[in-house]
MDTraj code that builds the backbone (N, CA, C; nanometers):
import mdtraj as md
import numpy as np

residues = "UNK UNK UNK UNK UNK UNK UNK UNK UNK UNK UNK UNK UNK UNK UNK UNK UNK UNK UNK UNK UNK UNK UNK UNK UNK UNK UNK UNK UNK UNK UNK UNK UNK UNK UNK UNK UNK UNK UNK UNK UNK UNK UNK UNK UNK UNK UNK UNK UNK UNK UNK UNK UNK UNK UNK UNK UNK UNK UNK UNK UNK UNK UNK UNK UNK UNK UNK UNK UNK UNK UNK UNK UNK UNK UNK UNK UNK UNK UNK UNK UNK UNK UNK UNK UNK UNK UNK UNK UNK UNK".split()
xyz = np.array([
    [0.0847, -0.1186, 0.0000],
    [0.0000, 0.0000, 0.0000],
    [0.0890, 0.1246, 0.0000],
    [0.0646, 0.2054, -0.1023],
    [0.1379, 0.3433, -0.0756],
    [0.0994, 0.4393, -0.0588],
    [0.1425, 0.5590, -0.0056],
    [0.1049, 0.6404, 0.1243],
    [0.0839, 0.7812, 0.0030],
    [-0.0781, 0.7892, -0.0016],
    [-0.0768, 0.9542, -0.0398],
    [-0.0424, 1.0334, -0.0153],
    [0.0259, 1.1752, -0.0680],
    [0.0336, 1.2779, -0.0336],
    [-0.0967, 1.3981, -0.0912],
    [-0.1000, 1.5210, -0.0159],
    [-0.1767, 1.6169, -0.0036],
    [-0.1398, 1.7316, -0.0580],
    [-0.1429, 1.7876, -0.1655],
    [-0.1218, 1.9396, -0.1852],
    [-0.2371, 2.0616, -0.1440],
    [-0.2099, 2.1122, -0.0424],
    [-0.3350, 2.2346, -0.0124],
    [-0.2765, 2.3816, -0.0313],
    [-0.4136, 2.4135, -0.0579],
    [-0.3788, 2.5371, -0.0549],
    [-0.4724, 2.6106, 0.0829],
    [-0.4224, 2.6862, 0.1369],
    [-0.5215, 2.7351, 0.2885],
    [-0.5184, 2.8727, 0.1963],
    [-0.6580, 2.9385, 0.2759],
    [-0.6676, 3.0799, 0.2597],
    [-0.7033, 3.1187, 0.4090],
    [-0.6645, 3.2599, 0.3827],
    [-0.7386, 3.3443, 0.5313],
    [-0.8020, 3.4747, 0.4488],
    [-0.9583, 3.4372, 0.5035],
    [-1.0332, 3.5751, 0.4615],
    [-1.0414, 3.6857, 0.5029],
    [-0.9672, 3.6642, 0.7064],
    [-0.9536, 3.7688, 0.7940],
    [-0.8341, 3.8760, 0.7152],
    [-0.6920, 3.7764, 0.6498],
    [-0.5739, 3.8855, 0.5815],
    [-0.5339, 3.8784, 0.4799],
    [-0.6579, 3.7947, 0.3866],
    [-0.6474, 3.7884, 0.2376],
    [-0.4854, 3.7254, 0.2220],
    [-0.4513, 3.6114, 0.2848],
    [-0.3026, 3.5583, 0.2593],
    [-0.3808, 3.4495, 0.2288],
    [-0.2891, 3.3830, 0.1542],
    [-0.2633, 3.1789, 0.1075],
    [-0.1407, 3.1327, 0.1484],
    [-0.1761, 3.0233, 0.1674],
    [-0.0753, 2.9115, 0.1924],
    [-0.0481, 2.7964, 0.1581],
    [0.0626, 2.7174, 0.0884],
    [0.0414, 2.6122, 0.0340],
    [0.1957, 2.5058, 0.0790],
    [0.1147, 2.3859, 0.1058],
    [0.1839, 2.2573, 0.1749],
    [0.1772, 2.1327, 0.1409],
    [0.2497, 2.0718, 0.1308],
    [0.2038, 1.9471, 0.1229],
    [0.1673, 1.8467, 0.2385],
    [0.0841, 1.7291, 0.2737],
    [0.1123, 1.6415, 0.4072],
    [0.0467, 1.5241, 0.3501],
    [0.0829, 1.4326, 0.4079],
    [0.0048, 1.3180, 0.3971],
    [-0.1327, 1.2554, 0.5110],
    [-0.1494, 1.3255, 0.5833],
    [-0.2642, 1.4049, 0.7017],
    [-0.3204, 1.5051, 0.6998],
    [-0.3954, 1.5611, 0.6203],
    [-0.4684, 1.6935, 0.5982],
    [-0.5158, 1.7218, 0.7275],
    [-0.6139, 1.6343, 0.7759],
    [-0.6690, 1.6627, 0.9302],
    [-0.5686, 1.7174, 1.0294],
    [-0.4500, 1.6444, 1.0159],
    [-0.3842, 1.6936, 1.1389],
    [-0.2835, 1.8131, 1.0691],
    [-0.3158, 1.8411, 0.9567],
    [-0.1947, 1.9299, 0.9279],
    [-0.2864, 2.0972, 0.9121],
    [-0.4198, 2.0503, 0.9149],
    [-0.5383, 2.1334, 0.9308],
    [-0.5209, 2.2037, 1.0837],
    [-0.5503, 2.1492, 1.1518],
    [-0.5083, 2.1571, 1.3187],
    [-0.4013, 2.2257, 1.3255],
    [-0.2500, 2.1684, 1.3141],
    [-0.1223, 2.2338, 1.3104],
    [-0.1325, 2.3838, 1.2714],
    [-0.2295, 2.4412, 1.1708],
    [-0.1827, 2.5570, 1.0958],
    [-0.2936, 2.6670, 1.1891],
    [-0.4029, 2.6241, 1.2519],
    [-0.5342, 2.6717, 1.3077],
    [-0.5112, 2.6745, 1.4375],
    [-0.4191, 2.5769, 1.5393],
    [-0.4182, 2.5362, 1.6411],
    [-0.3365, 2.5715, 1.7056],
    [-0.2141, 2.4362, 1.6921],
    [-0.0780, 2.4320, 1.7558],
    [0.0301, 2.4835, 1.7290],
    [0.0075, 2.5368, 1.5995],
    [0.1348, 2.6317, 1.5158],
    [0.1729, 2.7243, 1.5557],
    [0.3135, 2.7822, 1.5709],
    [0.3581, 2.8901, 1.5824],
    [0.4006, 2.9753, 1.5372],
    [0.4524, 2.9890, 1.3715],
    [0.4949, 2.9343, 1.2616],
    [0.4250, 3.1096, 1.2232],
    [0.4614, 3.1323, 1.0571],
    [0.4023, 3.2273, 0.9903],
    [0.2323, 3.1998, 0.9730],
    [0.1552, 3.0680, 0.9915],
    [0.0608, 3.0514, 0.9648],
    [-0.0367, 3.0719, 1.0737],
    [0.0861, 3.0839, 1.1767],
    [-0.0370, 3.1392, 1.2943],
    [-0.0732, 3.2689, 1.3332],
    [0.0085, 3.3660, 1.2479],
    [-0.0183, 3.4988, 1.2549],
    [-0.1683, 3.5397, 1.1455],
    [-0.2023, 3.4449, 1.0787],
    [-0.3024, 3.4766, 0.9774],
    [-0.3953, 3.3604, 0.9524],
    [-0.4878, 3.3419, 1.1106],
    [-0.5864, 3.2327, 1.1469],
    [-0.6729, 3.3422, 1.1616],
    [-0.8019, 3.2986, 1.1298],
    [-0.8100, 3.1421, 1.0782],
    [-0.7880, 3.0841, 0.9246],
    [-0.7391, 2.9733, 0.9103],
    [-0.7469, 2.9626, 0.8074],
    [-0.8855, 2.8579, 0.7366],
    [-0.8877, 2.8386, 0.6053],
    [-0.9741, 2.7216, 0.5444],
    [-0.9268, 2.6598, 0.4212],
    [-0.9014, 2.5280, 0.4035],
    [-0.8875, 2.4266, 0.2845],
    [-0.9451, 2.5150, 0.1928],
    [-0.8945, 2.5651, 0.0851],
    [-0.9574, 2.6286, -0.0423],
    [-0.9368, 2.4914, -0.1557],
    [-0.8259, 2.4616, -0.1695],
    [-0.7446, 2.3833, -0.2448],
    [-0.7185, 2.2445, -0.2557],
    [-0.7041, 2.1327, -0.2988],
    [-0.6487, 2.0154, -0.2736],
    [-0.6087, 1.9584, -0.4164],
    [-0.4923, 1.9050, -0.4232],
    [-0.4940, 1.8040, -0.5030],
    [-0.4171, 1.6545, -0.4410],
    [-0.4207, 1.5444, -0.4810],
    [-0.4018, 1.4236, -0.4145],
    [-0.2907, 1.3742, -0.4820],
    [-0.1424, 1.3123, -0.4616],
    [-0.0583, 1.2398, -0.5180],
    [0.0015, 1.1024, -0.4881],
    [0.0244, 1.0321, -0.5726],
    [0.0195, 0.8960, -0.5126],
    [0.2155, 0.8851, -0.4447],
    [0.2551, 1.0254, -0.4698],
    [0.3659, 1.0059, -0.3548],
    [0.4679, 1.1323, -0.3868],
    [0.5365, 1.1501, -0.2504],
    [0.5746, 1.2817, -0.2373],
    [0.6864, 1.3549, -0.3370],
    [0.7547, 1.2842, -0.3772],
    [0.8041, 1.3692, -0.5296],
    [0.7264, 1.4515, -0.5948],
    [0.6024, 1.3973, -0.6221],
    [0.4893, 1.4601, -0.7423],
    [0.4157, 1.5694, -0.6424],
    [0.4184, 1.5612, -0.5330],
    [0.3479, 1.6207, -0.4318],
    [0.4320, 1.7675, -0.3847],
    [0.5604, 1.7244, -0.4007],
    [0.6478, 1.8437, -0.3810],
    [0.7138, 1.9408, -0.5140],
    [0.7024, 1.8586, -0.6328],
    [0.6687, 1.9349, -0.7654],
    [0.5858, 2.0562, -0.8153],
    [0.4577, 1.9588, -0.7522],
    [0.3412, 2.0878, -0.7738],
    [0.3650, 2.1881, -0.6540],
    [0.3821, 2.1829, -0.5511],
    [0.3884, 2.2515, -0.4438],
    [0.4836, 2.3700, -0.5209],
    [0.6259, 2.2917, -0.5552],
    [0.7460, 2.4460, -0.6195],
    [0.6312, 2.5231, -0.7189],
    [0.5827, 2.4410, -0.7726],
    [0.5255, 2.5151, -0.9137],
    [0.4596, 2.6132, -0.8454],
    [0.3938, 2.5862, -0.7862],
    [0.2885, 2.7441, -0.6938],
    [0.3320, 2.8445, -0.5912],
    [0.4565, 2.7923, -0.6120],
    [0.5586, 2.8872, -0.5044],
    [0.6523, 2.9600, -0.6909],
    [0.6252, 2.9660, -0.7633],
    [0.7282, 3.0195, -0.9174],
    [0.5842, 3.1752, -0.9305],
    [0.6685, 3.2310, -0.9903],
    [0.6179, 3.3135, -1.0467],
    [0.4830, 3.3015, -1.1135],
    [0.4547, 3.2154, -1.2123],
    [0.3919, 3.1388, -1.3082],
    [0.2582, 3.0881, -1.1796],
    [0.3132, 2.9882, -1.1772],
    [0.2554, 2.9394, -1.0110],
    [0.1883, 3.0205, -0.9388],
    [0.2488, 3.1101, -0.9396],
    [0.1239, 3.2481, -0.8221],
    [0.0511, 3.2497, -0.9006],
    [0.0050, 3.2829, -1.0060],
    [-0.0811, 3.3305, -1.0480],
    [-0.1964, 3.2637, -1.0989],
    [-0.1245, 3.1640, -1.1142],
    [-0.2581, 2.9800, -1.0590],
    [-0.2667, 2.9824, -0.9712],
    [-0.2033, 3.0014, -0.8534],
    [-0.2805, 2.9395, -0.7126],
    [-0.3645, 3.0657, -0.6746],
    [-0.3585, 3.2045, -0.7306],
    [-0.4153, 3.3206, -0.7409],
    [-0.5817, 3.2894, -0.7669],
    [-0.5508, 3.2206, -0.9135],
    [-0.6704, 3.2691, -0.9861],
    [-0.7721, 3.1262, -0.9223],
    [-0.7345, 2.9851, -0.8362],
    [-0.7904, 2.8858, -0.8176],
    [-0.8282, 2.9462, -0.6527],
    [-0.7611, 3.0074, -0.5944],
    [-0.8373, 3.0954, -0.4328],
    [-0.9407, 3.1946, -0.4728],
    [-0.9340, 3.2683, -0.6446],
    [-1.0553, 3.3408, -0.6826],
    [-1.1365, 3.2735, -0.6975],
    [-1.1427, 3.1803, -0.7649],
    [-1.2346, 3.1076, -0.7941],
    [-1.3038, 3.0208, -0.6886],
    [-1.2357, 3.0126, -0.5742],
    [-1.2696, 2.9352, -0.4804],
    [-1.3663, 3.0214, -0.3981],
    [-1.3526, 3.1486, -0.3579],
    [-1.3745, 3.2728, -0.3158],
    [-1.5058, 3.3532, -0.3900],
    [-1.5378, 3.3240, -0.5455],
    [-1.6031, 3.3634, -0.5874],
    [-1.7236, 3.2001, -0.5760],
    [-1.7206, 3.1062, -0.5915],
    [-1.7734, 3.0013, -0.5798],
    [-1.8509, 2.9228, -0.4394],
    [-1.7712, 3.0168, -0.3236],
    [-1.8330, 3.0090, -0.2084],
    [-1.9808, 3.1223, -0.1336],
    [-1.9341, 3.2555, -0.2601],
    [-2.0144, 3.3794, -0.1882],
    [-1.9818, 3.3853, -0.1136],
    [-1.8607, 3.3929, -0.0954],
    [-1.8267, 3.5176, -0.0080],
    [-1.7361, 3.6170, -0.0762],
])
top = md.Topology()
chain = top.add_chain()
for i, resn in enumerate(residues, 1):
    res = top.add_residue(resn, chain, resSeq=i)
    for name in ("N", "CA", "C"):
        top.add_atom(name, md.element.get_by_symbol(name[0]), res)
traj = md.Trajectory(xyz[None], top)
């Protein structure tokens, strides 16, 4: 059996920031960023799952992750938190 990985993207609507990670525990990596974190992600809670895509292992998982950290990349993970944002009403 091999072990998925998680690409998310978090938003915060309180400071209009994103964030994007990979884990193979969304739940607990959900928690970590909302909760127990101390980290840059805890200055801009709450956050919410906007994003996901699923990989069947962490190479491919940490690929896409660079890609949305590139130039190019912002502006996809930009226009998929608009869309996420416009798709929720709010």
């Amino acid at each position: 059996m091999t072990e998925e990985y998680i690409l998310y993207i978090l938003y915060s609507y309180k400071y209009k920031k994103t964030y994007v990670g990979i884990t193979n525990n969304l739940i607990q990596r959900f928690i970590s960023h909302n909760v127990l974190g101390h980290g840059w992600t805890a200055k801009y809670r709450p956050w919410i799952v906007a994003y996901i895509e699923v990989f069947e292992n962490k190479t491919e998982a940490t690929k896409r992750e660079k890609y949305f950290k590139t130039g190019s990349g912002h502006y996809a993970k930009q226009k998929i938190v608009q869309d996420f944002i416009t798709s929720s009403g709010s």
